[in-house]
Backbone as a ProteinNet text record, in pm:
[ID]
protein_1_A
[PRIMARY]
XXXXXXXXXXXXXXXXXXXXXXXXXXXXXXXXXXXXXXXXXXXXXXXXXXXXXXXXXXXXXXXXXXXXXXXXXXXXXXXXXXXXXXXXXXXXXXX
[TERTIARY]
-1763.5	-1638.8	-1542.4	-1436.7	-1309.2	-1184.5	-1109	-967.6	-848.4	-737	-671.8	-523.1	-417	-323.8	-191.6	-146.6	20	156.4	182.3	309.7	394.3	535.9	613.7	644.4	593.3	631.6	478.8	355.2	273.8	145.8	39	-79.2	-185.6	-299.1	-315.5	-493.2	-612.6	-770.3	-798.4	-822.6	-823.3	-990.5	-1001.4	-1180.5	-1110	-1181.9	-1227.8	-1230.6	-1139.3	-1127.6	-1054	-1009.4	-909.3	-782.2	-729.7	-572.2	-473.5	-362.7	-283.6	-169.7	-81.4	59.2	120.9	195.6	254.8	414.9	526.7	637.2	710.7	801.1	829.4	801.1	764.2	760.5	855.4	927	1002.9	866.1	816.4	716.1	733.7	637.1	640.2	498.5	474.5	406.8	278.3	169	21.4	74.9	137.6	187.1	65.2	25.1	-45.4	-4.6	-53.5	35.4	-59	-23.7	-84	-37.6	-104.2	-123.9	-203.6	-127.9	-219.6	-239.5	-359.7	-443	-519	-623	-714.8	-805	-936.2	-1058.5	-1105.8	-1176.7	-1221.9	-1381.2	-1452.8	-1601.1	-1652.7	-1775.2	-1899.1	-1807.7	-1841.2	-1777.1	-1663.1	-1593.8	-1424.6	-1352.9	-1408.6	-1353.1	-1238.6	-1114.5	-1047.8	-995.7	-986.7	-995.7	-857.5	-843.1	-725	-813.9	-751.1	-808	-724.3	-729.3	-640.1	-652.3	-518.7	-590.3	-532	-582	-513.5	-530.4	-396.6	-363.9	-318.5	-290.6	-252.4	-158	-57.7	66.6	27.2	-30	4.2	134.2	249.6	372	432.3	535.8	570.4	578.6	551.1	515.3	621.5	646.7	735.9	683.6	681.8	631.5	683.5	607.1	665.8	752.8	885.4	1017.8	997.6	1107.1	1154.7	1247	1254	1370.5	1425.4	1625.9	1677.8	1776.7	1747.4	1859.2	1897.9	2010.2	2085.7	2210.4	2237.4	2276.2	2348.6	2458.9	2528.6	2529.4	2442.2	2500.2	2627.6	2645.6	2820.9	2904.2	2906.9	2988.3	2958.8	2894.3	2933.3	2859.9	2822.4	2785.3	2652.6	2602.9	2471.6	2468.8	2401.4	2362.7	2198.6	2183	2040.2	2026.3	1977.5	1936.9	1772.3	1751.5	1617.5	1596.3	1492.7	1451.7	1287.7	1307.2	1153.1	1152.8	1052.5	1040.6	971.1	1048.8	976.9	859	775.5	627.3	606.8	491.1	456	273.9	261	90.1	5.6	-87.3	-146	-260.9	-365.1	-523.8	-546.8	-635.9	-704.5	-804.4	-792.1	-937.9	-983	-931.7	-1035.5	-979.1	-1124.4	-1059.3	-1139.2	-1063	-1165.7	-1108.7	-1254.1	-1213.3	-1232.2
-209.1	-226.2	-115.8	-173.9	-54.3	-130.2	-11.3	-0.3	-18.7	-39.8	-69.8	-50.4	56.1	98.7	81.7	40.5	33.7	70.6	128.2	233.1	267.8	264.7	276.1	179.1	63.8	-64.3	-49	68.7	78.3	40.6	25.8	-16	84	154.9	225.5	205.9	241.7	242.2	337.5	405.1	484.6	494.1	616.9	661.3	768.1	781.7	927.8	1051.2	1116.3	1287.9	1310.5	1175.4	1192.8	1229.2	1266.2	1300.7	1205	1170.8	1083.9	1172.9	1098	1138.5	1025.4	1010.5	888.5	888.5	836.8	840.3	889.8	936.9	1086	980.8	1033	1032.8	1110.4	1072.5	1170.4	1202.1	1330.4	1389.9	1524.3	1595.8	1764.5	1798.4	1902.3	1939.2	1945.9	1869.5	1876.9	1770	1675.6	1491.3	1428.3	1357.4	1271.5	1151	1035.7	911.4	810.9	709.2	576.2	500.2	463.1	335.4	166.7	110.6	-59.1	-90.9	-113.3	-143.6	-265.9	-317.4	-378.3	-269.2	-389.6	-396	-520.9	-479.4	-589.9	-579.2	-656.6	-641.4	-723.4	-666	-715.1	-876.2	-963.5	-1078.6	-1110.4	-1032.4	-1052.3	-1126.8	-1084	-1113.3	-985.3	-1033.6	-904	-922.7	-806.7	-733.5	-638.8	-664.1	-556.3	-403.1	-279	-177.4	-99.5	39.5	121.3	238.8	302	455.1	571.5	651.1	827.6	874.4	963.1	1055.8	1144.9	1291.3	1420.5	1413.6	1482.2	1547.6	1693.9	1707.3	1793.1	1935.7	1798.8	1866.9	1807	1846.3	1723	1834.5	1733.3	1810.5	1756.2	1748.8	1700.1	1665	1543.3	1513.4	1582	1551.9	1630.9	1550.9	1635.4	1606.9	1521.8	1417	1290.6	1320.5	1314.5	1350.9	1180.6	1156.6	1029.5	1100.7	1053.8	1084.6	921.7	963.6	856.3	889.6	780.9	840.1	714.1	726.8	572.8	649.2	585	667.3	625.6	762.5	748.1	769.8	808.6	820.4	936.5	1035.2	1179.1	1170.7	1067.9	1010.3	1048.1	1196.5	1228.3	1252.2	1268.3	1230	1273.7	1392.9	1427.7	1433.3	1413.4	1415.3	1431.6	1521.5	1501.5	1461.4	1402	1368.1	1426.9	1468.9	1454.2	1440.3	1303	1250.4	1340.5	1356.2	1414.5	1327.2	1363.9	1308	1381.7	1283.1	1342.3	1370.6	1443.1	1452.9	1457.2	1325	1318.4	1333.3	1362.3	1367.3	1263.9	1172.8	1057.9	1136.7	1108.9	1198.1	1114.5	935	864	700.6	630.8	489.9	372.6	284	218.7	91.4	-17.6	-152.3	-191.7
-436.2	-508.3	-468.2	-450.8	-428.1	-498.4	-487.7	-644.8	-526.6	-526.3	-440.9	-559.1	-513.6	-582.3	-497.4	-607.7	-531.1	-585.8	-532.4	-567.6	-451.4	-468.9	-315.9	-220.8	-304.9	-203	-96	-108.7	-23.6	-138.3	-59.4	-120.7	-5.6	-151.5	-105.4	-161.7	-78.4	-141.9	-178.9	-308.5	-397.9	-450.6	-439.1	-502.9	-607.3	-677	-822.3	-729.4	-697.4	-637.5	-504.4	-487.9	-372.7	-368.5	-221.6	-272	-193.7	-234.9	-142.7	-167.1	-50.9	-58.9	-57.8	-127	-208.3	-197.7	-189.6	-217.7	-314.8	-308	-407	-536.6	-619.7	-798.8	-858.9	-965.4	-1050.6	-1172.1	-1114.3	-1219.9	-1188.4	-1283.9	-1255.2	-1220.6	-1202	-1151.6	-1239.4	-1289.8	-1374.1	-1448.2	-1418	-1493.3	-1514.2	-1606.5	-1586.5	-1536.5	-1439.2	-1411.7	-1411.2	-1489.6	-1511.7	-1415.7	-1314.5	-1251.5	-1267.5	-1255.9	-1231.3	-1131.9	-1123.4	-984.1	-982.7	-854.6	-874.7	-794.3	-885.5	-838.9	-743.9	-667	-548.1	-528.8	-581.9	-574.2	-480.3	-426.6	-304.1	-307.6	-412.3	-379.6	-357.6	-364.1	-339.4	-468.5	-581.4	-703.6	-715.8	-760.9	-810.7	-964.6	-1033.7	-1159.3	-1155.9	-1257.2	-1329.1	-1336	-1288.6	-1278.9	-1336.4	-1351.8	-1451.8	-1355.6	-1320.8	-1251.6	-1313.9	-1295.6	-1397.6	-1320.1	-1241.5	-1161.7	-1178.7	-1138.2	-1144.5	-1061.5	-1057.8	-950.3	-909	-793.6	-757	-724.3	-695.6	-673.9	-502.2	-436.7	-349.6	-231.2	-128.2	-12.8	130.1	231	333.7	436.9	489.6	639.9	727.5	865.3	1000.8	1052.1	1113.1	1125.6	1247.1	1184.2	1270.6	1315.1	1472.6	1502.8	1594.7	1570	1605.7	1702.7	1787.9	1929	1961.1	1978.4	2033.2	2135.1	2220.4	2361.8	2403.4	2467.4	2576.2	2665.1	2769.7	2937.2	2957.9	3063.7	3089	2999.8	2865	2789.7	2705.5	2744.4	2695.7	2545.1	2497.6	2392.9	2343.3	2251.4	2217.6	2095.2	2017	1884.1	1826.3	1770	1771.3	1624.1	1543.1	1396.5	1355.6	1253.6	1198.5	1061.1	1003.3	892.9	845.8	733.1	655.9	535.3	497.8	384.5	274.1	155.3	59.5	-11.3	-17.1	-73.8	-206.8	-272.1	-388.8	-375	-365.8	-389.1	-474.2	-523.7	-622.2	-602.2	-732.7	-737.4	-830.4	-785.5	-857.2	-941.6	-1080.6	-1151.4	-1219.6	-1281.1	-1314.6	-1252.5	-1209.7	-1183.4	-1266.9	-1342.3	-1417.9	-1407.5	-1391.3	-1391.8	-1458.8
[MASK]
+++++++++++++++++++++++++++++++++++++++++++++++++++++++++++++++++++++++++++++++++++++++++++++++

């Protein structure tokens, strides 16, 4: 059996003590956060699941960098991005 969570428009497989990085959350830092999940068992039955998570606090991916360019036309364009994340700890999952 595994729990399967979704938050962020992403879906994510979730165990009891793991950590994800998740799409920013408006939380603070030691939040508790209720998630709805499923459960998916040996038979491929799925179940309404419940998850309780911790916030760590939010962390930043490694920088994306967007260049853009027209040859012949003097035309350059360099930009970076990094997504702010939220980092959570799963501490209970119940189906």
């Amino acid at each position: 059996m595994y729990v399967v969570l979704k938050t962020g428009g992403k879906q994510y497989r979730v165990e009891q003590g793991r950590f994800l990085d998740v799409e920013r959350l408006s939380c603070d830092i030691g939040d508790a956060l209720n998630f709805q999940g499923w459960a998916v068992n040996a038979e491929e039955e799925i179940s309404p699941a419940k998850i309780i998570a911790t916030s760590l606090g939010e962390v930043k991916t490694k920088k994306v960098l967007i260049f853009k360019k027209n040859r012949r036309h003097n035309y350059r364009r360099k930009r970076g991005h990094r997504q702010i994340l939220t980092r959570i700890r799963i501490e209970s999952v119940t189906a």
